[in-house]
C-alpha positions in Angstrom: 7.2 -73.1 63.3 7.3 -73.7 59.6 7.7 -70.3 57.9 5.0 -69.1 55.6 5.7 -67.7 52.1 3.9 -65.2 49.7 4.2 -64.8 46.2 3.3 -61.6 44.8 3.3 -59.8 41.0 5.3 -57.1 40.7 3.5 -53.6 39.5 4.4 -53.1 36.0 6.1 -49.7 35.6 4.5 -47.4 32.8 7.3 -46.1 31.0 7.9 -42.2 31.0 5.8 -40.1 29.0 6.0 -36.5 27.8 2.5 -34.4 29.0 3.0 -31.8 25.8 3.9 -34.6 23.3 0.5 -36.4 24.3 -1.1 -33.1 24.5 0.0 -32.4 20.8 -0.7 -35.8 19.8 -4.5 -35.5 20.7 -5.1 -32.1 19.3 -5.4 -34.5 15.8 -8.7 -35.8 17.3 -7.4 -39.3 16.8 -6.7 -40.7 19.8 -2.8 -40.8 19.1 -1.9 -39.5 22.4 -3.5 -42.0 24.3 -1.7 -44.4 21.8 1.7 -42.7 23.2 0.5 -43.2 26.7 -0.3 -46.8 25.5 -4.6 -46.6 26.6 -6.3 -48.5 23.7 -9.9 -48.1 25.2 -9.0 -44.4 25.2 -7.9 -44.6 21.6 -11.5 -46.3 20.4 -13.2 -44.1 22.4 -11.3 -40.7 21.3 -12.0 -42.0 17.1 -15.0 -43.1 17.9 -15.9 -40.0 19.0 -14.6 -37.8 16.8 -16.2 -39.8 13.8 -19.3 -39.0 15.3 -18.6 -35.6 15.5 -17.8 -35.8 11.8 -20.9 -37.5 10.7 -23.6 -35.1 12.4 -21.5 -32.5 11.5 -22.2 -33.6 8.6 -25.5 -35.0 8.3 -27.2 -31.5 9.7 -24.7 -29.5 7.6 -22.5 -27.1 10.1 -21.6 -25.0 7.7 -25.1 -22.9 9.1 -23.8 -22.8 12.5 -20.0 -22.8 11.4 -19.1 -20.7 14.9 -20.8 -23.2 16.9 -19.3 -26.3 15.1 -15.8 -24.6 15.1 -16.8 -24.2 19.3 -17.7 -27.6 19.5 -14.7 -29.0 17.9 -12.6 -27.0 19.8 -14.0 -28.3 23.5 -13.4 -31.7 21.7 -9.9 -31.7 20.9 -9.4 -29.5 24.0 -10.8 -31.7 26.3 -8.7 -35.0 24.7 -5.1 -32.7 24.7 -6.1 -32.0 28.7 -7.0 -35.8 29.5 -3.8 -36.6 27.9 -1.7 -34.6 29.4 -3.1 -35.2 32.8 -2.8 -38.9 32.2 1.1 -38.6 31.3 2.1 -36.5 34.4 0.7 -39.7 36.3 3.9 -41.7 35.7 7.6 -40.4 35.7 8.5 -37.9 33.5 11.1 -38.6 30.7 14.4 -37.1 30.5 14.9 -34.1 28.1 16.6 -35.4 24.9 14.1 -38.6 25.5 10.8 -36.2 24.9 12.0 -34.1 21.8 11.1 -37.3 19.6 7.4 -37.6 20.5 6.9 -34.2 20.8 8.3 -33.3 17.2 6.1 -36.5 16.0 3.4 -35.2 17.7 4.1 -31.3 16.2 4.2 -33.2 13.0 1.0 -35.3 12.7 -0.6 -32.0 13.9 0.9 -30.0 11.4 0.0 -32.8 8.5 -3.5 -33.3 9.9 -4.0 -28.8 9.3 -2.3 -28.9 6.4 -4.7 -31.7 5.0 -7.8 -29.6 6.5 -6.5 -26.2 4.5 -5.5 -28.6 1.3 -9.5 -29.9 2.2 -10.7 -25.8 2.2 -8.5 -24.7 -0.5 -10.0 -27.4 -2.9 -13.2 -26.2 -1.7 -12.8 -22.4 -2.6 -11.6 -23.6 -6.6 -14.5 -25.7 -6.9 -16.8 -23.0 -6.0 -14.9 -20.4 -7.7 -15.7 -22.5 -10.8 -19.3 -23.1 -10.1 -19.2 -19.3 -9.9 -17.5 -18.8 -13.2 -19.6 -20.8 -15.3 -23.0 -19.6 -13.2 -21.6 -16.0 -14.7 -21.5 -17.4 -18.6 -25.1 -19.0 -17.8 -23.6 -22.0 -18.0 -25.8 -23.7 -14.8 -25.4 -27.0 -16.3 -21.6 -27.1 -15.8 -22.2 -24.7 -12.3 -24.9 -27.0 -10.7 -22.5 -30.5 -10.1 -19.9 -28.1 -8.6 -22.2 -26.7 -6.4 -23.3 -29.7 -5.4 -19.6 -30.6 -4.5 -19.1 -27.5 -2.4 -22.0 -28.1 -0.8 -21.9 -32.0 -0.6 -18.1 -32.9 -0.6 -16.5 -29.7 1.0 -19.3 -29.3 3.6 -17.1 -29.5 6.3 -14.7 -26.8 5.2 -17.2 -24.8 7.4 -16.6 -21.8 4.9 -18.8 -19.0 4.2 -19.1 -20.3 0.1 -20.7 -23.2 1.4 -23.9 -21.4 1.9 -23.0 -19.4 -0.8 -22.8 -22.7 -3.0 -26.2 -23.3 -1.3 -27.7 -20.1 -2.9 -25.9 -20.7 -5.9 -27.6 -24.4 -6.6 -31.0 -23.0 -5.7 -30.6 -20.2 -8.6 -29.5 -22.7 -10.7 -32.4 -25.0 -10.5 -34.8 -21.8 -10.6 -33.4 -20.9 -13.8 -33.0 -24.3 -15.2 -37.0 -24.8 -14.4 -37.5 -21.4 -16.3 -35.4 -21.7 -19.1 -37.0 -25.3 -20.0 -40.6 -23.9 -19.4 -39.8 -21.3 -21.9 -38.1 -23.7 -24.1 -41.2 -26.1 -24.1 -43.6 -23.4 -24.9 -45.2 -22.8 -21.3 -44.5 -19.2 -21.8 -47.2 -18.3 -19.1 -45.4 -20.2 -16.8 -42.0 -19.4 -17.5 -42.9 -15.8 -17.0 -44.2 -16.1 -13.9 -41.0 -17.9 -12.9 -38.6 -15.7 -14.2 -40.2 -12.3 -12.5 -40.3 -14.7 -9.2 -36.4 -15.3 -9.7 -36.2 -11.4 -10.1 -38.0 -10.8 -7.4 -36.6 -13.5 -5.0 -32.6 -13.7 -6.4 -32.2 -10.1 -6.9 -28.3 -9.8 -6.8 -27.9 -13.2 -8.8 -25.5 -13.6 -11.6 -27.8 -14.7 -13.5 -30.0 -11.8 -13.8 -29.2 -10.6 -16.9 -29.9 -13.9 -18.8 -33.2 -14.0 -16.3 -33.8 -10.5 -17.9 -33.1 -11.3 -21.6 -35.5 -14.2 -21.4 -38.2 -12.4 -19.9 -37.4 -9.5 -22.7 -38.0 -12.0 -25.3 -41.5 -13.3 -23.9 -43.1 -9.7 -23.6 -41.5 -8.8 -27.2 -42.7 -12.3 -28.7 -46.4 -11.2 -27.0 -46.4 -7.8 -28.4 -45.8 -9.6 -31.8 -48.8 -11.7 -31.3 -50.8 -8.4 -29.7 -49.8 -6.8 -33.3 -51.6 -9.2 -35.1 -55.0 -9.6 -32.8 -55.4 -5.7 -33.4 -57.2 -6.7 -37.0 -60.0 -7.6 -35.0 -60.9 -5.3 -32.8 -61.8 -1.9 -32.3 -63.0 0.7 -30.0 -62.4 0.2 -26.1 -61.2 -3.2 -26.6 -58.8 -2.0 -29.3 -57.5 0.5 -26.6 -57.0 -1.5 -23.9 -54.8 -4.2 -25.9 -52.8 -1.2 -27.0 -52.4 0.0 -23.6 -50.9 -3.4 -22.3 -48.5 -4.0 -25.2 -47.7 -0.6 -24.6 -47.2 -1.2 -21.1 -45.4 -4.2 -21.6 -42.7 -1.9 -23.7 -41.8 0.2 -21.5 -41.5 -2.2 -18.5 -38.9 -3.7 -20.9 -37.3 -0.5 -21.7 -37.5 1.0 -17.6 -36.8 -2.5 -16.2 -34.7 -4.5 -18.5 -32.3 -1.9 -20.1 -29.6 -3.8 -20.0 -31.0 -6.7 -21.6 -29.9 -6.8 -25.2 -33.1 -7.4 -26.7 -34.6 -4.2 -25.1 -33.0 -2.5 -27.9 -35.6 -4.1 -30.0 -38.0 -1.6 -28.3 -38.3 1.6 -30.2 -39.1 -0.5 -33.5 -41.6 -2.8 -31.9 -43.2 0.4 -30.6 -43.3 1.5 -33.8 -44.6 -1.5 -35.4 -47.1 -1.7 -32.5 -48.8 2.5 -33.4 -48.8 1.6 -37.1 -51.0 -1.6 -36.3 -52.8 0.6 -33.5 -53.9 3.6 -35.4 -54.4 1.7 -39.1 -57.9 2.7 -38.7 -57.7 6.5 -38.9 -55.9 6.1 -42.3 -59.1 4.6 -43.4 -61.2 7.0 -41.8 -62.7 4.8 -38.6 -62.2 7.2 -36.4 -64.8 5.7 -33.9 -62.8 2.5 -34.1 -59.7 4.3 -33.3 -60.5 7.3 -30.9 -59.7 5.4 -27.5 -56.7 4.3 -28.5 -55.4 8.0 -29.3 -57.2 8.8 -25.7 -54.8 6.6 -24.2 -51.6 7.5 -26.3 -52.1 11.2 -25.6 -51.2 10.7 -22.0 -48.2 8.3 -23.0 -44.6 10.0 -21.8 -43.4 11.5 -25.2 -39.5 10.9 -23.6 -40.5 6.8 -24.0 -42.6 6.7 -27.0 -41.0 8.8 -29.4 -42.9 10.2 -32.1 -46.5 8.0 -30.9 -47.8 10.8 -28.7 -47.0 13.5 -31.2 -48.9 11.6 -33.8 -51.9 10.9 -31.9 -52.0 14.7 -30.7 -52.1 15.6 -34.2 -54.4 13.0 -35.4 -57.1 13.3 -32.3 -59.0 15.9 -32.8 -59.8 14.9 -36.4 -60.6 11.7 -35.0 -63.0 13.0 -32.2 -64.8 14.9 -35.4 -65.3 12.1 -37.8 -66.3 9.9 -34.8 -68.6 12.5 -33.5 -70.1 13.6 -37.3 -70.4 9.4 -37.5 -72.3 9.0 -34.6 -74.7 12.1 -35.2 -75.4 10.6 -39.5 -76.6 7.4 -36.8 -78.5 9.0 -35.2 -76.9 8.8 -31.7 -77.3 12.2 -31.1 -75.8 11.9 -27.6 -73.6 10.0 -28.4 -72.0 12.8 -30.9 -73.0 15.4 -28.7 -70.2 14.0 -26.5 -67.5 13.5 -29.1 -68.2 17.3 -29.6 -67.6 19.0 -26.8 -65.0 17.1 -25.9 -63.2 18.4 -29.2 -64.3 22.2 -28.3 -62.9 21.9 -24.8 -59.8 20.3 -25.6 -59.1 22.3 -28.5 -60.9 25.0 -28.8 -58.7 26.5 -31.7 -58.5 23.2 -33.6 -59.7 23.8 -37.7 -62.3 21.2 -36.9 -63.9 23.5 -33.8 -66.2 25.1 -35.4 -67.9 22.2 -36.9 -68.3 20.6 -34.0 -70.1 23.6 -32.7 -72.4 23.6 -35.5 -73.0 19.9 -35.1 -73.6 20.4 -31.4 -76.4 22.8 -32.2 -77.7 20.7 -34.8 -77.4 17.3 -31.8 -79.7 20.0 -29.6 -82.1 21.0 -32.5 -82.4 17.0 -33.5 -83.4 15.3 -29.9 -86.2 17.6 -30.2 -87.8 16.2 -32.9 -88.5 13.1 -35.2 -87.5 15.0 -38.2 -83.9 13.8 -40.3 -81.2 16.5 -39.6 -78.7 17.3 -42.4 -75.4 18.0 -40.9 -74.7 21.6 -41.1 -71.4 23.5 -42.4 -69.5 25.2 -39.7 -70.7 27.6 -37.1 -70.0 30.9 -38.6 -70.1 30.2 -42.1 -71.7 33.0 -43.9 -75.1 32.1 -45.5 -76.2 34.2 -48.4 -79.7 35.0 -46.8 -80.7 37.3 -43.8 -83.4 36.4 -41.7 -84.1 38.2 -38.6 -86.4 37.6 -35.3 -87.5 39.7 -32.7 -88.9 38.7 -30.1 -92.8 40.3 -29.1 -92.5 39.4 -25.4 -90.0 40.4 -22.2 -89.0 37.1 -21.9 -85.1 36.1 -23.1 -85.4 33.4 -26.0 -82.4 31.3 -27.2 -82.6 29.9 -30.8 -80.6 27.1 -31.7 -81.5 26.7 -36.2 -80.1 24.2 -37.8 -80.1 23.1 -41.5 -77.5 23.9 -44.2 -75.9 26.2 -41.9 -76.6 26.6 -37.6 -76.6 29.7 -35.7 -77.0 29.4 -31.9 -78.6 33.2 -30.8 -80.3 34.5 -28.0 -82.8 37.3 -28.0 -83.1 39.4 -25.1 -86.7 40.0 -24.0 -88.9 43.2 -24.7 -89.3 45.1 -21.6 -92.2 47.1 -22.3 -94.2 43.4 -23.8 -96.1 40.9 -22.1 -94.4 37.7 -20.6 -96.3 35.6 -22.5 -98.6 35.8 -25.4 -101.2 32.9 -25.8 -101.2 32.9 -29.5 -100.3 35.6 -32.6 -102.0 35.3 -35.7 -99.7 38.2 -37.2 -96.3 39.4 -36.0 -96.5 42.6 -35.0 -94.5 45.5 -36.3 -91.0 44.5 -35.2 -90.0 48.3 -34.4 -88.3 48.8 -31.1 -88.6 44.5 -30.5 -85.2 43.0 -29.6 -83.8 41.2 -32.5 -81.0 39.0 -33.8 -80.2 38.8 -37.7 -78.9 36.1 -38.8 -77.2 35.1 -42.6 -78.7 31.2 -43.5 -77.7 29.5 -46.6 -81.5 28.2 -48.9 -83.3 25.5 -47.4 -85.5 23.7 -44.6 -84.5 25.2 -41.2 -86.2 23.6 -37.8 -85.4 26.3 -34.8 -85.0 25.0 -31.4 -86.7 27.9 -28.7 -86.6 27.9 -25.6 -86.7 30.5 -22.5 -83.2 30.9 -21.1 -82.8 29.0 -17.6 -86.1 27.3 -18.8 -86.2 23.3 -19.7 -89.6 23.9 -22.0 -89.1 24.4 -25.6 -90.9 24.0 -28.7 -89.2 23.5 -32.5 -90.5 24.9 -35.6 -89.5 24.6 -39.3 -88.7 27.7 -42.0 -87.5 28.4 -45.4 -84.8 30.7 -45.5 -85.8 33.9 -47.6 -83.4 36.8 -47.7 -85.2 39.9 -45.8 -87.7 37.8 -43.9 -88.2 38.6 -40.6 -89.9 36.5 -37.7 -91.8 37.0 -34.4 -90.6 34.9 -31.5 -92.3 34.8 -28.3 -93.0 32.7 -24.8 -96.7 31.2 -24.3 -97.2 29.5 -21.2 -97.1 26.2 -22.5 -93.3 27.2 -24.3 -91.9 29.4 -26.7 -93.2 29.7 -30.2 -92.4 31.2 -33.8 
């Protein structure tokens, strides 16, 4: 029988291979373990997949999940050092002196591979510390490119002053947008922008050149609010007093440390002697709201303005109110008036406006012109008296050269009312009021006290005369 033979290929032996030198090896992500252990589609697979890794890393910017990137990468090179070292205790195991090579290769491309990714961080941390540096001087033109680096370049350093750079570049651009609004003229605009930036980058280093702009704008509108004051007056005047005003002290409580906030006590100054320029020439209605308003002002923040319009008030309240009533807007200065009384009652000006408010009473009563009279109090040279001829209590309010507001109580043992007197009776044992009137036309308000009726009558002031007053049903009389 013919013998049969076989051919057969021997099983190539893999050459020994350390596990912790392949382990090392593919902690570089590179596949260069599975290069030791001689597995090419390993290799492609292991770079493949790390470049991946890389580029989404990348592309959706880890450093906002840096823990969970730094996890990911981790099971990545993990999971290649454990393959590899699993694949390597498959064959034989080399001898001791044989394994020291590839292991301290292995150590070193490790070692080479951090050093690189801390040389990669490092350069990070001086670009951003120089984006920070010139962001501090203002400087967002030279502070904006390196932001972008950090943020662009250094990405993957998965540091904390990536985001930071991130913040950094959005500040920049906010300001840059502002700055050039302002620069262009769109104050409005650039206003609004700064205060967002304030309100929306409050720890920024560039809040005090955010705050020096917007210290220039409301000092550059109070200019322009100094010069629209020529043309108005009364309420309107007030109100663009009490904004520029406003606008001052938000500059002075809110932008201290800006250095043109030390232009504040002398635009408020410039802004009070534009503000009260009417009282010097004696408009007092024109300039009576604005001292309204600058009375409540807090004297600690406006210096010497709230002193002044203290002072200057109640002389404005009187020329105001003696203006209205020479109008003829008897209400109108009836108002003026008592305000002045109430609010200071001791003022030199007082008692002319009590006169005048007599005189506002006597004058709505009738169509007769009313001169304004001198203060209430001042002495005439004439006594007239009246007595009143029935029991009910009469207040005369006279008004001419001088005014006297009386009343005079009621005659108990007379009539209420008297229908008509042809001749005063004897005034003996009448209730009466003397008063002292200065020569001229008088008109005499009456009316019953708690009553709304009244009547007005006219005398001439005669030293010694002596007049009946008394209620008729209709109203009191003279």
């Amino acid at each position: 029988m013919a013998a049969t033979e076989y051919l057969t290929t021997p099983t190539r032996a893999r050459p020994p291979r350390s596990a912790w030198a392949t382990a090392l090896a593919n902690l570089t992500g590179l596949g260069l373990g599975y290069a030791y252990l001689r597995r090419p589609l390993r290799v492609v697979a292991a770079v493949g997949g790390t470049v991946v890794l890389v580029v989404v890393a990348f592309v959706t910017d880890a450093s906002n999940a840096p823990g969970l990137w730094r996890a990911i990468a981790a099971v990545w090179l993990g999971v290649q050092a454990a393959d590899g070292a699993r694949l390597a205790r498959r064959g034989t195991r080399p001898a001791r002196g044989d394994a020291l090579l590839p292991v301290w290769g292995a150590v070193a491309a490790v070692t080479a591979l951090v050093a690189g990714y801390l040389g990669y961080g490092a350069a990070g941390r001086a670009t951003y510390s120089a984006a920070l540096v010139a962001q501090v001087r203002g400087d967002c033109a030279t502070a904006t490119p390196a932001f972008d680096t950090v943020t662009g370049v250094y990405r993957l350093t998965l540091a904390d002053h990536v985001r930071r750079a991130a913040v950094g570049r959005t500040e920049c651009a906010a300001y840059t947008a502002a700055s050039m609004a302002q620069d262009s003229g769109a104050v409005a605009a650039a206003e609004d922008a700064l205060r967002a930036f304030r309100r929306d980058h409050a720890d920024s280093a560039l809040i005090p050149y955010v705050d020096e702009r917007l210290a220039t704008i409301v000092l550059g509108r109070v200019d322009t609010t100094v010069a629209s004051l020529t043309t108005q007056t009364g309420e309107a005047r007030a109100a663009t007093v009490r904004t520029a005003v406003e606008a001052l002290l938000s500059v002075r409580r809110d932008l201290a440390d800006a250095p043109s906030a030390a232009r504040v006590p002398q635009a408020m100054r410039n802004l009070w002697a534009a503000a009260e320029r009417p009282f010097t020439r004696q408009q007092f209605c024109a300039v009576l709201p604005t001292l309204d308003y600058a009375v409540t002002l807090p004297e600690a923040e406006t210096g010497a303005i709230v002193g002044t319009a203290r002072e200057h008030r109640p002389q404005a309240q009187l020329g105001c109110g003696l203006a209205e009533f020479r109008a003829g807007r008897f209400p109108e200065a009836a108002d003026h008036m008592r305000e002045l009384v109430a609010a200071y009652p001791a003022d030199p000006g007082a008692d002319q406006a009590r006169s005048v408010l007599v005189a506002t009473d006597v004058a709505q009563a009738t169509p007769d012109p009313l001169p304004v009279p001198a203060p209430l109090g001042t002495p005439g040279d004439r006594a007239v008296t009246f007595y009143n001829i029935t029991s009910t209590t009469l207040r005369l309010q006279i008004s001419g050269a001088t005014a006297e507001d009386v009343t005079v109580p009621g005659c108990p043992s007379c009539p209420k009312y008297v229908r008509a007197v042809d001749t005063c009776p004897s005034p003996a044992g009448k209730p009466s009021q003397t008063v002292r009137l200065s020569g001229g036309l008088y008109h005499v308000l009456l009316r019953p006290t708690g009553s709304r009726s009244m009547n007005v009558r006219t005398l001439t002031a005669v030293d010694g005369d002596g007049f009946c007053v008394y209620a008729v049903p209709a109203g009191p009389s003279i």
